[in-house]
KOLMIZA-269419 format. One record per residue (C-alpha): residue number from 1; residue in three letters; z, x, y. Coordinates in pm, whole numbers, plus 50000, padded with zeros to 5 digits. Layout:
BEGIN
[NUM,"ALA",[Z,X,Y]] ...
***
This chain:
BEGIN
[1,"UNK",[51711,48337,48835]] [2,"UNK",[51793,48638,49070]] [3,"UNK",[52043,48679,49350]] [4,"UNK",[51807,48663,49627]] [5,"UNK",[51683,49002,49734]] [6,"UNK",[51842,49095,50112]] [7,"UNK",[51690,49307,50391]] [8,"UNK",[52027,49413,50541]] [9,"UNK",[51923,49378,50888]] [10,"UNK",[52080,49560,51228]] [11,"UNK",[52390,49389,51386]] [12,"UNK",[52414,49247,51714]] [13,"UNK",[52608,49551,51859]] [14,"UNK",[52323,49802,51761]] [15,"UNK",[52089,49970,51965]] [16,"UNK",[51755,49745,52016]] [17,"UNK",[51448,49861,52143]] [18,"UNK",[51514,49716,52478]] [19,"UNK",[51846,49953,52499]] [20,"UNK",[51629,50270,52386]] [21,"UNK",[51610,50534,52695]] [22,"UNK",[51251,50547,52856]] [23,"UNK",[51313,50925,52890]] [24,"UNK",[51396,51037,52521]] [25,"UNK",[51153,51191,52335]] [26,"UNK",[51140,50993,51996]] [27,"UNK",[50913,51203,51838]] [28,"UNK",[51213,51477,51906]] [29,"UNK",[51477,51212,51853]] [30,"UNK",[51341,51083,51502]] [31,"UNK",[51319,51468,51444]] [32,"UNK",[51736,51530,51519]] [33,"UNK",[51791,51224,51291]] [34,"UNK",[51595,51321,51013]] [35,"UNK",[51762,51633,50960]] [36,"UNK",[52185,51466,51049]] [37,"UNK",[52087,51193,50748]] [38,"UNK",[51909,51411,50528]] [39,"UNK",[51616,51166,50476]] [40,"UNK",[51223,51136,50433]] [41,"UNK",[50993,50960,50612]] [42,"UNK",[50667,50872,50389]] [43,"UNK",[50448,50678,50541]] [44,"UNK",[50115,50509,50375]] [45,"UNK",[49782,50571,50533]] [46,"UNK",[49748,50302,50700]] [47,"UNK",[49995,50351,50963]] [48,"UNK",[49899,50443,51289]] [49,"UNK",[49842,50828,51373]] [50,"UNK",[50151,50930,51508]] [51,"UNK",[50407,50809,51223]] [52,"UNK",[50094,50999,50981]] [53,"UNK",[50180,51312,51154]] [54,"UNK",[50550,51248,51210]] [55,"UNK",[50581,51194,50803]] [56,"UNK",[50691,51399,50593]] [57,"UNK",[50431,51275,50298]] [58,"UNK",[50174,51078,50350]] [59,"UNK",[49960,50886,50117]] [60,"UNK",[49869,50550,49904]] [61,"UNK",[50100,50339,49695]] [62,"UNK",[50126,50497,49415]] [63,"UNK",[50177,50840,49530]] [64,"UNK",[50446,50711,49785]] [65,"UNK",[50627,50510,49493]] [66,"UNK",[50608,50884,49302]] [67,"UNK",[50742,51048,49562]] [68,"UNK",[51023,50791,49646]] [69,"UNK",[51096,50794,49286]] [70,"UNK",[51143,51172,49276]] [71,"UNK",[51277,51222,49616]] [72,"UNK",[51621,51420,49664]] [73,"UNK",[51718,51304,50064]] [74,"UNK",[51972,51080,50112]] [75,"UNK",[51757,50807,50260]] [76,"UNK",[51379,50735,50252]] [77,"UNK",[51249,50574,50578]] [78,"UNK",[50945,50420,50408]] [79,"UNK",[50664,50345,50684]] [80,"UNK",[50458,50098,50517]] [81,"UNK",[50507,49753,50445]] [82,"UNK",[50819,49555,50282]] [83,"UNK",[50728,49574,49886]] [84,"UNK",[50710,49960,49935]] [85,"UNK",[51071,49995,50055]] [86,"UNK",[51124,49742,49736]] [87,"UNK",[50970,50010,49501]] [88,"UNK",[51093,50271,49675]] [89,"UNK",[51469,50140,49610]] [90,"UNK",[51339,50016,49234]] [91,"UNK",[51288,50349,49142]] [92,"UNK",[51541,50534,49328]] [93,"UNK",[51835,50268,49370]] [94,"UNK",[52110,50516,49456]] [95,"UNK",[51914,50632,49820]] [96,"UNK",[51955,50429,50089]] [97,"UNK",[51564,50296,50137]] [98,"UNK",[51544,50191,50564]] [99,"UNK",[51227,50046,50675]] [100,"UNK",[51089,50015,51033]] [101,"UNK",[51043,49646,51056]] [102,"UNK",[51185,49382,50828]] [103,"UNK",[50906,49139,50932]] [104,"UNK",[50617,49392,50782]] [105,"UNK",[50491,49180,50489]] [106,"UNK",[50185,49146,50318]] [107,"UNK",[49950,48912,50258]] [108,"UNK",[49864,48950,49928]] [109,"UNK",[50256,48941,49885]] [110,"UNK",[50283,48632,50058]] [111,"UNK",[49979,48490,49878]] [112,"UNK",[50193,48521,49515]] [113,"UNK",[50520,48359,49562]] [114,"UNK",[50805,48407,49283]] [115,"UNK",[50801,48050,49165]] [116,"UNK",[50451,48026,49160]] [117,"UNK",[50373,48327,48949]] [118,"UNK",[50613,48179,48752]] [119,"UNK",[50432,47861,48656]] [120,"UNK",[50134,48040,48630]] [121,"UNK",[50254,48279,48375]] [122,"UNK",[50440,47987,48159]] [123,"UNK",[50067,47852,48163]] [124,"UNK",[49937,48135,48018]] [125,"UNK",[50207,48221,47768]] [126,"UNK",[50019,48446,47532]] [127,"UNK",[49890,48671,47813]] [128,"UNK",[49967,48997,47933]] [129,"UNK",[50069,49037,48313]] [130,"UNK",[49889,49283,48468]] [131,"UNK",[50029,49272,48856]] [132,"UNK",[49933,49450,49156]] [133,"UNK",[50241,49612,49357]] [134,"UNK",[50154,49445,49664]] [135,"UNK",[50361,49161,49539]] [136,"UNK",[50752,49143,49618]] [137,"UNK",[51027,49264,49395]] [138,"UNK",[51085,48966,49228]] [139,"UNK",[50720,48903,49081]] [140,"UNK",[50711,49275,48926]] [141,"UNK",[51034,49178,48762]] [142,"UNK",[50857,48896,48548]] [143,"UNK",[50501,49086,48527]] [144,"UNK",[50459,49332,48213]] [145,"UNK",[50330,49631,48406]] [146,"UNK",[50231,49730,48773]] [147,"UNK",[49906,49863,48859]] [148,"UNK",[49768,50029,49186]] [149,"UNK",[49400,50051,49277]] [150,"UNK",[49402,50395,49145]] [151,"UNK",[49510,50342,48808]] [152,"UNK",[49417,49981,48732]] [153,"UNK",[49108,50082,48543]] [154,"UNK",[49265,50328,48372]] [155,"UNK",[49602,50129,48220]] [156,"UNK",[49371,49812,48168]] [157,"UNK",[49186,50071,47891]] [158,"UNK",[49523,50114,47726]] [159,"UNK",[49610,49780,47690]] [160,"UNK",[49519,49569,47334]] [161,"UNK",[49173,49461,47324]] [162,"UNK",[49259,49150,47169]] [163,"UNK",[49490,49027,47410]] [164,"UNK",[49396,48850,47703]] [165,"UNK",[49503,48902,48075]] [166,"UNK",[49660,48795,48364]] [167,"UNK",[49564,48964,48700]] [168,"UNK",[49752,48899,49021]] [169,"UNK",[49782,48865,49310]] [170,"UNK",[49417,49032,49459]] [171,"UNK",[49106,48856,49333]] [172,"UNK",[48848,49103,49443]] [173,"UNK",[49035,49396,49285]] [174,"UNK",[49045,49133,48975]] [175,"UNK",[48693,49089,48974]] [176,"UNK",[48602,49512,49023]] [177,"UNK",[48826,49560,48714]] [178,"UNK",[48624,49235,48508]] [179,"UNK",[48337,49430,48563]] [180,"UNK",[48479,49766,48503]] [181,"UNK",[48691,49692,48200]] [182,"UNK",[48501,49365,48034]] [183,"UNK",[48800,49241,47956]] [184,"UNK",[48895,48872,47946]] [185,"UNK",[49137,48873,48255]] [186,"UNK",[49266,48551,48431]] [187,"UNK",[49279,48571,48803]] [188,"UNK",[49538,48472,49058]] [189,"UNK",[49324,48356,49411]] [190,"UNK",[49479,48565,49648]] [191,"UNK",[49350,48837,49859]] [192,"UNK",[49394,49089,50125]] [193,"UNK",[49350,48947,50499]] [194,"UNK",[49209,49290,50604]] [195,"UNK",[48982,49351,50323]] [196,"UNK",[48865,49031,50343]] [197,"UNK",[48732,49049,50716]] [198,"UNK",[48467,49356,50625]] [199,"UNK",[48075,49135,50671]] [200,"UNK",[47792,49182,50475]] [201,"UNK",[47567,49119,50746]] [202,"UNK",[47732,49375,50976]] [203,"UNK",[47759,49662,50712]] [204,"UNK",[47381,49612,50649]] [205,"UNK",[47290,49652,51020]] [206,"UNK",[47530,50006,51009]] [207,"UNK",[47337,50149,50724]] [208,"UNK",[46991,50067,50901]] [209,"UNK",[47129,50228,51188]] [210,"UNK",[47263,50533,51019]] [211,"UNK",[47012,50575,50694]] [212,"UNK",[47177,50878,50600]] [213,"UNK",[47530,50754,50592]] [214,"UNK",[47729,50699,50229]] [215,"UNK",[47961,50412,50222]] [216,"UNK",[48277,50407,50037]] [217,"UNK",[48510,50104,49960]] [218,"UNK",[48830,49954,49914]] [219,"UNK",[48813,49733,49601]] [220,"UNK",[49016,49464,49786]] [221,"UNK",[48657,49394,49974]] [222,"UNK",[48469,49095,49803]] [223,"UNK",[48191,49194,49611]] [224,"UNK",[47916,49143,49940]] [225,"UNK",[48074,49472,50074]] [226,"UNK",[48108,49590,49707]] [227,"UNK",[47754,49601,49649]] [228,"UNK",[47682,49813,49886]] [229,"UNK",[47883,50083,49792]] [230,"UNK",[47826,50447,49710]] [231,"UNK",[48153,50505,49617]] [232,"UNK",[48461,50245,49548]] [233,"UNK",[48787,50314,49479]] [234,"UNK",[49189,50348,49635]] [235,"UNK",[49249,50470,49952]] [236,"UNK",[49321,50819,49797]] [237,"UNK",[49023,50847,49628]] [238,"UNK",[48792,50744,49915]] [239,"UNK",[48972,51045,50103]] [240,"UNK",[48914,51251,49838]] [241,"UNK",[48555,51171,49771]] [242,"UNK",[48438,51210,50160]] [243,"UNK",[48633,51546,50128]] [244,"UNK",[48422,51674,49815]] [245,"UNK",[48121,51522,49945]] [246,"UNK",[47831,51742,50072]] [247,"UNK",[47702,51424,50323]] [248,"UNK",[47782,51444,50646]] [249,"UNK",[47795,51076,50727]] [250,"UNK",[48040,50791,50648]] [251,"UNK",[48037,50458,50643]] [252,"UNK",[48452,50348,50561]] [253,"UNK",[48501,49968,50426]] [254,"UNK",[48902,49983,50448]] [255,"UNK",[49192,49980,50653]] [256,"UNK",[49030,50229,50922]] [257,"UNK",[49374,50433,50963]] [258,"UNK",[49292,50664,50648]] [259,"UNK",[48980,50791,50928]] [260,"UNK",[49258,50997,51067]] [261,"UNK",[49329,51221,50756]] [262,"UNK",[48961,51217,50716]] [263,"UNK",[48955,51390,51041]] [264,"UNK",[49190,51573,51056]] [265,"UNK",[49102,51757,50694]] [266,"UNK",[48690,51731,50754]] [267,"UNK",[48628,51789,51134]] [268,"UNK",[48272,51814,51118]] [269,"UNK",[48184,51501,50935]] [270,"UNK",[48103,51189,51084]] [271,"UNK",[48359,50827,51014]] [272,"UNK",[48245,50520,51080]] [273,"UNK",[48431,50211,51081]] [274,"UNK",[48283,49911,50875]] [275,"UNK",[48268,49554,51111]] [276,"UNK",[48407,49228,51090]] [277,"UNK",[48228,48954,51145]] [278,"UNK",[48255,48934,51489]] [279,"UNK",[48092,49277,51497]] [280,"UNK",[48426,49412,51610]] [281,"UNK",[48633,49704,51417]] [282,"UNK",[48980,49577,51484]] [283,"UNK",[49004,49302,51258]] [284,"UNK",[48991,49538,50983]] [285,"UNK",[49367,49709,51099]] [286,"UNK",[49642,49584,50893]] [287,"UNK",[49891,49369,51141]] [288,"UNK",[50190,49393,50918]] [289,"UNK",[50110,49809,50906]] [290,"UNK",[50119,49778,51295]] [291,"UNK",[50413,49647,51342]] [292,"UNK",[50592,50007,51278]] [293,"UNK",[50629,50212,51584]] [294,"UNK",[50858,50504,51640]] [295,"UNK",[51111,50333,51857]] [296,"UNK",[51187,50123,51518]] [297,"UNK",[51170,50472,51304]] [298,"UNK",[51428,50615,51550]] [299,"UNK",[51642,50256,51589]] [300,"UNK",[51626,50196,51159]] [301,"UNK",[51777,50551,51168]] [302,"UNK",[52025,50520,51405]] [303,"UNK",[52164,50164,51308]] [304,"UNK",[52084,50190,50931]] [305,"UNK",[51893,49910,50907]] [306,"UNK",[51675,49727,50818]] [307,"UNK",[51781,49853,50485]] [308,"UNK",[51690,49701,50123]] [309,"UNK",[51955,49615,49901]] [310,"UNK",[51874,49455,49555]] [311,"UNK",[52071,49254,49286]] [312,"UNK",[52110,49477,48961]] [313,"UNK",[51956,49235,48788]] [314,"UNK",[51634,49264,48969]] [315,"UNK",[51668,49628,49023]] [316,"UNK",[51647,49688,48647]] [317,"UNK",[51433,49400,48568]] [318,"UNK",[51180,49535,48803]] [319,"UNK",[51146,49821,48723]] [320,"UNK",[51066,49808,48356]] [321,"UNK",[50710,49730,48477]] [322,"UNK",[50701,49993,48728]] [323,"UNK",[50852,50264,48440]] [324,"UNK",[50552,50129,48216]] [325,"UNK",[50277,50230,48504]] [326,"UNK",[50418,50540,48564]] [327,"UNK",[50454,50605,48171]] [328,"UNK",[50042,50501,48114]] [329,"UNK",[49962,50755,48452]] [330,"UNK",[50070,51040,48322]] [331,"UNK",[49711,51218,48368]] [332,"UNK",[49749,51143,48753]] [333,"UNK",[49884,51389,48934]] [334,"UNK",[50112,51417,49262]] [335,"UNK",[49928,51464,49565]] [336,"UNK",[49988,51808,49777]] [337,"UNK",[50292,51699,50083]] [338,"UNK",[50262,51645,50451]] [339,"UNK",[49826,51615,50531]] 
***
């Protein structure tokens, strides 16, 4: 077993948001701070628009865990969620990796617990452990090799035809990649509370209303969004197929922060948000993503914390599976910097 993994979180003497002068310009402030530290703020798409533009790279998992792993500052602020400041310090252990908000999990994390995944893989001892990095430090240390959504397809075709999988901890990803791959693959149940809120009946009453519209997809939706899809795949390659796309409409069944890149880079097309089933577009923002603001950006800065800090053990343990990921994406390349 592991020392347990620590978010070093700020003291009682620090600065709180409370304590943070109404009049300062954080934006400014976050700015001055940056440069005094020497650090990098990546932030994932799915933050809200003004850490996007504050960032100094922006994009999906696996770019972000590329970039952390290459980076040369002497701290990475990762805006995200927790288990990217994890890979973030996996892959570059000597930076100092701060995060916004100690408290930003996610559910698919939360979904796969340690000693679960455990039992589960002692059940299935002859299988290989193909894990999703939304999962927390400690489950990538006993998986055999990480995947994102953009390269799950792609590493599953490397892998032994004769041996059977494991897939955890997203189902509907799971289930895309059964169909994708053929492969005999074992799934853990969990899933992605925002993903999961996208209705079938709703998205069928947008594309009545907007005939010409393509939809693209998040493979974390269940397979009643699925279905309906023009285009599925990771949150990079839905921005990159709207992009290259000569339609002019969208329909977008994911975490509707990417719309702002989308924007941003395609001003003339049209981005629509795919409903929940309360007909409503806000169920489908990420609450853990929220929870970053700049006031923490500037305060994680300023008191150095929340900070990870990782047992050796688990350090090198975990990253053996995120080493093999990178080593069977080697045809992927970096994304350009700041969108």
């Amino acid at each position: 077993m592991f020392a347990v993994k620590t978010v070093v979180l700020p003291g009682p003497d620090d600065l709180n948001e409370d304590k943070i002068d109404p009049m300062i310009d954080l934006s400014v402030e976050i700015d001055l701070l940056r440069r005094k530290r020497n650090a990098m703020i990546l932030a994932h798409y799915y933050q809200s628009e003004e850490i996007q533009d504050l960032a100094d790279f922006v994009g999906d998992s696996f770019d972000l865990s590329r970039r952390a792993m290459v980076a040369d500052a002497e701290v990475i602020v990762f805006c995200g969620v927790r288990f990217m400041g994890e890979v973030a310090k996996i892959v570059n252990p000597s930076k100092t990796v701060l995060i916004p908000d100690a408290d930003a999990s996610c559910s698919l994390e939360e979904s796969c617990r340690p000693e679960a995944f455990r039992l589960f893989r002692k059940k299935h001892p002859d299988h290989f452990a193909v894990t999703y990095i939304n999962c927390s430090a400690e489950v990538k240390s006993i998986s055999d090799v990480i995947v994102t959504s953009s390269n799950a397809e792609m590493i599953l075709k490397q892998l032994p035809m004769n041996r059977p999988i494991l897939f955890a901890p997203d189902r509907h990803l799971g289930n895309y990649l059964i169909k994708k791959s053929g492969r005999d693959i074992t799934l853990w149940p969990g899933s992605c509370i925002v993903h999961e809120q996208f209705s079938e009946r709703e998205l069928v009453k947008l594309r009545i209303r907007h005939e010409r519209a393509l939809i693209v997809a998040h493979p974390e939706c269940s397979e009643g969004i699925l279905k309906y899809a023009d285009h599925i795949g990771s949150t990079k390659s839905i921005l990159d197929y709207v992009l290259a796309s000569k339609a002019h409409e969208f329909i977008i069944a994911t975490e509707p922060h990417i719309i702002h890149q989308m924007r941003k880079m395609a001003p003339n097309k049209v981005f629509i948000i795919a409903l929940g089933m309360n007909g409503s577009c806000d169920c489908a923002k990420c609450p853990f993503m929220e929870k970053n603001t700049l006031s923490k950006i500037y305060l994680c800065l300023l008191n150095n914390a929340p900070r990870i800090e990782l047992s050796e053990d688990l350090l090198q343990d975990a990253l053996k599976p995120l080493q093999c990921m990178f080593d069977m994406s080697v045809n992927t390349n970096v994304s350009s910097n700041k969108s």
